[in-house]
C-alpha positions as CSV (number, residue, x, y, z in Angstrom):
1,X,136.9,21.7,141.6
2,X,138.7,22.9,138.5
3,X,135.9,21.3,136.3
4,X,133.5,22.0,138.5
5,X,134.4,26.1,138.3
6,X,135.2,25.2,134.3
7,X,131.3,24.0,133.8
8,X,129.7,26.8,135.7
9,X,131.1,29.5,134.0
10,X,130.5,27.8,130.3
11,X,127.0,27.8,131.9
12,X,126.8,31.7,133.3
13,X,124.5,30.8,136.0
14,X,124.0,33.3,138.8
15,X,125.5,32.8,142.0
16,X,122.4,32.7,143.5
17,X,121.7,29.5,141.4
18,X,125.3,27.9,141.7
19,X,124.5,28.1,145.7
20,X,120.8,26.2,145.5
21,X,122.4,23.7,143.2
22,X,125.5,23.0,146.0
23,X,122.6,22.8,148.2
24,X,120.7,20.2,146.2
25,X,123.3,18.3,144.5
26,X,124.6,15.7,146.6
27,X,123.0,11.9,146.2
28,X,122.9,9.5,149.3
29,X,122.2,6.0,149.6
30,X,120.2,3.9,151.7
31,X,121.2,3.0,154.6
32,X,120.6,0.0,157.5
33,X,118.0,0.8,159.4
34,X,118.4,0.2,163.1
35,X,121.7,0.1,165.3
36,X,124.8,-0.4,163.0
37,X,128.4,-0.8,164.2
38,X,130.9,1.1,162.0
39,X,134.6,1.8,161.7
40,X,136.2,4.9,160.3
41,X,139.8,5.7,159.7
42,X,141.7,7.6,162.5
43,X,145.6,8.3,161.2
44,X,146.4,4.8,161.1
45,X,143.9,3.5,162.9
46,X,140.1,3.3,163.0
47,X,137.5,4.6,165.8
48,X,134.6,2.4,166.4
49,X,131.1,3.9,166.5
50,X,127.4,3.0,166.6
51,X,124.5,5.2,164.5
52,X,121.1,4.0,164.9
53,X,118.8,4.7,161.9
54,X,115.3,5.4,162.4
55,X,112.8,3.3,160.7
56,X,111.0,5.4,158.4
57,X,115.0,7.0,157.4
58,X,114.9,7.6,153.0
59,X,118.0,9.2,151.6
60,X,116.0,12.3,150.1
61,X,115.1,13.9,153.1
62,X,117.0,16.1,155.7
63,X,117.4,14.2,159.1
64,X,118.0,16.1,162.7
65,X,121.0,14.3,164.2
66,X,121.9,14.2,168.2
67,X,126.0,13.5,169.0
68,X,126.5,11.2,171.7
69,X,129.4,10.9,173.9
70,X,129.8,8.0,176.3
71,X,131.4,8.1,179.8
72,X,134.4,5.8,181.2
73,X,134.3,2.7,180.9
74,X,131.5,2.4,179.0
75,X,131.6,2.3,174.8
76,X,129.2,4.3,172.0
77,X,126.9,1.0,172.1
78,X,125.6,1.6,175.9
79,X,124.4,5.7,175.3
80,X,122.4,4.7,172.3
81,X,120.8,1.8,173.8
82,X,119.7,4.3,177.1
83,X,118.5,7.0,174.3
84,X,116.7,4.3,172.6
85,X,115.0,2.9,175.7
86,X,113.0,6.3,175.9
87,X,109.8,6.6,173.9
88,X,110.8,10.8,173.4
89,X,112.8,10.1,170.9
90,X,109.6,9.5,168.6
91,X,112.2,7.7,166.1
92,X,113.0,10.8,164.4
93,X,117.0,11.0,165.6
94,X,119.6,9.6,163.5
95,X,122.0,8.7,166.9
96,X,125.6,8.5,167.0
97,X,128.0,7.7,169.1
98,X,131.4,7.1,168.8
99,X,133.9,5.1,171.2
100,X,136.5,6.4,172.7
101,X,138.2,3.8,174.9
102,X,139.7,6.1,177.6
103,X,136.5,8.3,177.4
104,X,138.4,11.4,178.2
105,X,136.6,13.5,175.2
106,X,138.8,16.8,175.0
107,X,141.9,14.8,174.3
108,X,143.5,15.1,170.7
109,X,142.8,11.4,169.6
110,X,139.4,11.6,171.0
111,X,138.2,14.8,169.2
112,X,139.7,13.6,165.8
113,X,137.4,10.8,166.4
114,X,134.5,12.6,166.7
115,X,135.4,14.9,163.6
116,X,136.1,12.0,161.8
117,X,132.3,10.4,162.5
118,X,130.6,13.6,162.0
119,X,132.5,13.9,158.9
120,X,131.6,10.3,157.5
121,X,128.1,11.5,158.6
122,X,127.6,14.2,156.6
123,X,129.1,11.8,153.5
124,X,126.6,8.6,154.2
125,X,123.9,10.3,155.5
126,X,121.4,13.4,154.2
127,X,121.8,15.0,158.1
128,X,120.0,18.2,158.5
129,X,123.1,20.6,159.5
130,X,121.2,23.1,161.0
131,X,119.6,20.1,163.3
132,X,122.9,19.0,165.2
133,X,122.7,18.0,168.5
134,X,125.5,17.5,171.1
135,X,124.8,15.4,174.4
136,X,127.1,13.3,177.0
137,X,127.0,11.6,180.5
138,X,130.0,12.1,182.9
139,X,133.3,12.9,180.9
140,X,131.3,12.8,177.8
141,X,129.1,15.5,179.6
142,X,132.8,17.3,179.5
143,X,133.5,16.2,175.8
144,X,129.9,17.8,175.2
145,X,131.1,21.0,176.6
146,X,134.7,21.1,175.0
147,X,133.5,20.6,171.6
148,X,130.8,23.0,171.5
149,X,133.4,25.5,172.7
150,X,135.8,24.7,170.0
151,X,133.1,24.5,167.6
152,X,130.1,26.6,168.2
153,X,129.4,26.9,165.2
154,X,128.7,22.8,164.6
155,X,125.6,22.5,166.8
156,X,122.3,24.0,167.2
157,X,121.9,23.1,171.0
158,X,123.6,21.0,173.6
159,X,122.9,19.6,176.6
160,X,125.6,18.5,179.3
161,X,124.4,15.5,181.6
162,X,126.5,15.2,185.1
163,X,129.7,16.9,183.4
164,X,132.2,19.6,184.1
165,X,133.0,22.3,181.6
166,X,136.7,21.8,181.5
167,X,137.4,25.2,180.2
168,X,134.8,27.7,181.6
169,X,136.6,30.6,180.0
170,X,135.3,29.7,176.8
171,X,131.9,29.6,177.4
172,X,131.5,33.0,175.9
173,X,131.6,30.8,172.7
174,X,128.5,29.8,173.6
175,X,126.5,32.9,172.5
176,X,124.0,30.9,170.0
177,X,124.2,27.6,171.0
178,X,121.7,27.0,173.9
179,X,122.4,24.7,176.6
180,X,120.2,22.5,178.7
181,X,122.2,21.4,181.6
182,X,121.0,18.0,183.4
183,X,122.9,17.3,187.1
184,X,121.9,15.1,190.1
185,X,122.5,16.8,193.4
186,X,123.4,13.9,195.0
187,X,126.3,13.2,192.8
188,X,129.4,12.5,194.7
189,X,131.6,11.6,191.3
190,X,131.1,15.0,189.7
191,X,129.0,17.5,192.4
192,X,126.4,19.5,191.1
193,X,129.1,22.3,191.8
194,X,130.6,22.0,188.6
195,X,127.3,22.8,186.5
196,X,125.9,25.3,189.3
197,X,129.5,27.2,188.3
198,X,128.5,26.7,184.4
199,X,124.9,28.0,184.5
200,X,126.0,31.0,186.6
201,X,128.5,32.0,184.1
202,X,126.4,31.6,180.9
203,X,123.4,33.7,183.0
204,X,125.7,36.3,183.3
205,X,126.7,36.7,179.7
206,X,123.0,36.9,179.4
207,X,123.4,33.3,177.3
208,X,119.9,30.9,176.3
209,X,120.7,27.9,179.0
210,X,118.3,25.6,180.8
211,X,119.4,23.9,184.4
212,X,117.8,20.9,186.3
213,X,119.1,19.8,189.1
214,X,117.4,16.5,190.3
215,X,117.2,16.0,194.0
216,X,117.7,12.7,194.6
217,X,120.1,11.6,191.5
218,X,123.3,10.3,192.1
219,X,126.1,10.1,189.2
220,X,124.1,8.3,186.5
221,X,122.0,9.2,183.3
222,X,118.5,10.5,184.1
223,X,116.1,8.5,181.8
224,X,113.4,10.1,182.6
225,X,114.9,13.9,181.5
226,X,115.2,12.5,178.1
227,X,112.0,14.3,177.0
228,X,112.5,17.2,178.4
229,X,115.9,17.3,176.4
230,X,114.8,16.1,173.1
231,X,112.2,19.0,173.1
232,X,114.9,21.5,174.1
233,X,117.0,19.8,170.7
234,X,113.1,19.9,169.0
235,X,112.8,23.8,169.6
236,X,116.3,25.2,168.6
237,X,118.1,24.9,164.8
238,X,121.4,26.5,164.2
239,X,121.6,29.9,163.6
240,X,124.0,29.7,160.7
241,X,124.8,33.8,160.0
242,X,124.9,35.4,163.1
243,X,124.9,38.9,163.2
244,X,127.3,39.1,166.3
245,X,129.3,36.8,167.8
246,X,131.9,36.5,170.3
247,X,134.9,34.1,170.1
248,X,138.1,33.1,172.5
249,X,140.7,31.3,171.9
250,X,144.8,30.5,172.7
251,X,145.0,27.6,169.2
252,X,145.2,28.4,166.1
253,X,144.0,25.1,165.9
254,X,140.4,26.4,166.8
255,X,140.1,29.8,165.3
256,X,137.1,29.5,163.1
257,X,133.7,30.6,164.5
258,X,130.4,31.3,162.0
259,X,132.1,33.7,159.5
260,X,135.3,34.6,161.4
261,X,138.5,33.3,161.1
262,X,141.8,34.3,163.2
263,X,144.7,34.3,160.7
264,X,147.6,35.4,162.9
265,X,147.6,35.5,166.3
266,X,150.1,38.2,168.8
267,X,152.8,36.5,169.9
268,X,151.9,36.3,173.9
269,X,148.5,34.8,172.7
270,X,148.7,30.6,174.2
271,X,151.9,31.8,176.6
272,X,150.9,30.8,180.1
273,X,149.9,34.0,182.5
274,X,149.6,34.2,186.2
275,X,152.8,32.5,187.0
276,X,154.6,31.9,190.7
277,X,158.4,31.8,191.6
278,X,159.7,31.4,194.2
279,X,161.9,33.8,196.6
280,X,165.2,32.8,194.6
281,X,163.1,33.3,191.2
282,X,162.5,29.7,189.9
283,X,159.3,28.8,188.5
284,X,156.6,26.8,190.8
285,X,153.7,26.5,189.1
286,X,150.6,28.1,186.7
287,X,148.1,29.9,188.1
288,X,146.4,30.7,184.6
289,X,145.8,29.8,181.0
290,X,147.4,30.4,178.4
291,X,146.8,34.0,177.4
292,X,143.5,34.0,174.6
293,X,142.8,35.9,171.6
294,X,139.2,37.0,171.0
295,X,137.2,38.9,168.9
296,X,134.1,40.2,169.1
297,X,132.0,41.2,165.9
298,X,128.3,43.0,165.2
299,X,126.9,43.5,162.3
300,X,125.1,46.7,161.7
301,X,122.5,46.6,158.8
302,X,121.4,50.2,158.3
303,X,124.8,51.4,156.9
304,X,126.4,47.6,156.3
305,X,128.9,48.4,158.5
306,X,130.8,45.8,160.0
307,X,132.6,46.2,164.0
308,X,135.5,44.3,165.4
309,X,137.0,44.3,168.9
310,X,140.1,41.7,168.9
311,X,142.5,41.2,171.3
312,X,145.7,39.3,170.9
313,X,144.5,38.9,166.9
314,X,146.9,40.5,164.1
315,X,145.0,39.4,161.2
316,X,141.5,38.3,160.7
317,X,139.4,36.3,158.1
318,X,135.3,37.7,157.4
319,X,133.5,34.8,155.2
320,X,130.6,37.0,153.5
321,X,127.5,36.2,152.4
322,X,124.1,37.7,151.1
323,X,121.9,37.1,154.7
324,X,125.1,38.6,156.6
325,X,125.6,41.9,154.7
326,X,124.7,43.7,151.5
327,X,126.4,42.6,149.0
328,X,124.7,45.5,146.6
329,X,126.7,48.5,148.7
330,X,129.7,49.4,149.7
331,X,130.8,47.4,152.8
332,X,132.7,49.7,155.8
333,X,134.5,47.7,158.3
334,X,136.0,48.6,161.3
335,X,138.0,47.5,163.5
336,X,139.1,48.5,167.4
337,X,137.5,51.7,165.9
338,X,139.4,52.2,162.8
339,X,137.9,51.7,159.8
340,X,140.1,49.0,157.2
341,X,138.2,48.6,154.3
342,X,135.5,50.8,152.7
343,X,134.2,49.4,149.5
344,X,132.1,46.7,147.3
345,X,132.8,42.9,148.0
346,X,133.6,40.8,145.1
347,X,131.8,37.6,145.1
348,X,133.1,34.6,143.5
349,X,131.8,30.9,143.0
350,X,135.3,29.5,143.9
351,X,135.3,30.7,147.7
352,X,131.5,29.2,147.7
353,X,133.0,25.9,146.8
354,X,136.6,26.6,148.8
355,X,133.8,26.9,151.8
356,X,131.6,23.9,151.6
357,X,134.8,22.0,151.3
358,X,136.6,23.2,154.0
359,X,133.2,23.0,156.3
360,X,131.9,20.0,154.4
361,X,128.6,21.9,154.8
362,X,126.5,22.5,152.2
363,X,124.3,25.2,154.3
364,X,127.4,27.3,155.1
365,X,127.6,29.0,152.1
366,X,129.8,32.1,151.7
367,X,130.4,34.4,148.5
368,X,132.9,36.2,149.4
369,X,136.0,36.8,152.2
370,X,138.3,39.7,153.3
371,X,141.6,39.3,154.6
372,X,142.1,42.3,156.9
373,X,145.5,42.9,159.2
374,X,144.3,44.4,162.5
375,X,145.8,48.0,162.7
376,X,147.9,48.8,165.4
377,X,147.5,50.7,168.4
């Protein structure tokens, strides 16, 4: 990076052009075409998983991608071969999907699998970033809804097949990813319940979100809702600079969303709430979840102002960039009403590079950052 930054500025190239030639830089191979079975390294192990390349793939071109995650018992092998066996697909999906032999998605091992793959993607393969699509059937139909809650900002759609949402108070994380939710009424493994529940709540945060319900379908993948799903992945791209978003969490371990980051959380944020004792005071059991941090931000153009609501949050990350404010005026932002910083952003090529790094995203670009302590009340 050190050269990198060295060459740039022997070069004095705008930043506008040090972010087009990020953009265009990278070189990819060729690939196999067809269904391929690869390994890649999980801690000391490695994670199986299976990408099928379209026929037509070349290296210089941007390819939408769809995320596939398989139920129990089954491996990444069987949920390509059922995409595959429906003509929708038009053979313009790179698929993967890896295998997770327990299939129980929101698990730490399993979701380092699936960064890992979608890392390894993004190195081996010229995937469209903006064109990432997450599905699953049964637990993966879980795993779809637990990633895209920890990482909104990954996907530009998904689309739940006969799953539960495992943590429904997260699905305010949802606010630009839309969801098309597939679920057979019949289904006695996972009832229709469970997505009724999910729909309901995204409808009433006034969310983008789709709902079948098929009649006379039992617990198993609906090959003939394919289309209908690829042309709900077809009709939406990631909307990478949002100018409001809202974010929950109880981890630091997921505290990135779009161009927020949570530095520091309160100390009662992932404590357990709600809890029962008994008449002599012991502990019986939780209730709750662990108490969340969250954040909610707007943009406001006219006088590049900036608004936060947190709660549970004592400092806070903004990633800045050119399409989310004005980087010609002074930038005003507030926060739970009181205004922290009122002035010019800096821009520098190093966080641009820090950035794609970080997100191994060549799209996200940001220019800038401000570190800001959230005032007390």
């Amino acid at each position: 990076m050190e050269n990198i930054l060295h060459e740039l500025n022997g070069l004095h190239i705008s930043l506008n052009t040090g972010k087009e030639w990020i953009k265009t830089s990278a070189s990819y191979t060729s690939q196999p075409l067809g269904l391929q079975r690869k390994l890649v390294p999980i801690g000391e192990k490695h994670g199986e998983y299976f990408v099928y390349t379209p026929s037509h793939y070349v290296p210089d071109k941007s390819w939408p991608m769809i995320l596939i995650l398989h139920g129990v018992g089954s491996r990444g092998y069987d949920p390509v071969m059922a995409w595959l066996r429906s003509s929708a697909h038009n053979d313009e999906f790179i698929l993967v999907a890896p295998t997770y032999g327990h299939g129980l998605w929101w698990k730490d091992e399993a979701e380092r699998l699936i960064l890992s793959v979608f890392d390894k993607m993004k190195q081996e393969y010229n995937i469209d970033t903006d064109r990432v699509y997450l599905t699953g059937f049964s637990s993966g139909g879980h795993g779809a809804w637990y990633m895209a809650l920890r990482y909104p900002h990954f996907f530009a759609a998904i689309s739940p097949i006969a799953g539960e949402c495992p943590i429904p108070s997260f699905l305010v994380n949802l606010m630009h990813v839309p969801v098309y939710i597939v679920h057979g009424a019949q289904d006695t493994v996972i009832p229709a319940e469970a997505a009724r529940d999910a729909l309901s709540r995204l409808e009433k945060l006034n969310y983008r979100v789709a709902y079948k319900e098929l009649p006379e379908m039992k617990h198993r993948f609906p090959l003939d809702e394919t289309g209908e799903i690829l042309d709900w992945f077809r009709a939406n791209g990631r909307l990478l600079y949002p100018k409001k978003l809202r974010f929950s969490t109880e981890s630091i371990k997921y505290s990135v969303s779009y161009w927020v980051e949570i530095l520091e959380f309160s100390e009662i944020v992932g404590r357990v709430s709600g809890v029962q004792k008994d008449i002599s005071g012991h502990l019986m059991r939780s209730e709750a979840l662990p108490v969340t941090a969250s954040v909610e931000a707007d943009i406001k153009d006219e006088n590049n102002e900036i608004f936060l609501v947190t709660q549970g949050i004592k400092a806070i990350r903004l990633y800045l960039e050119n399409r989310l404010i004005d980087m010609e005026r002074p930038l005003r932002v507030y926060i739970n009403g009181k205004m922290v910083y009122s002035e010019k952003v800096n821009e520098n090529v190093r966080v641009i590079l820090d950035t794609v790094k970080k997100r191994n995203d060549r799209k996200a670009l940001f220019s800038a950052y401000l570190d800001l302590k959230v005032p007390f009340e």
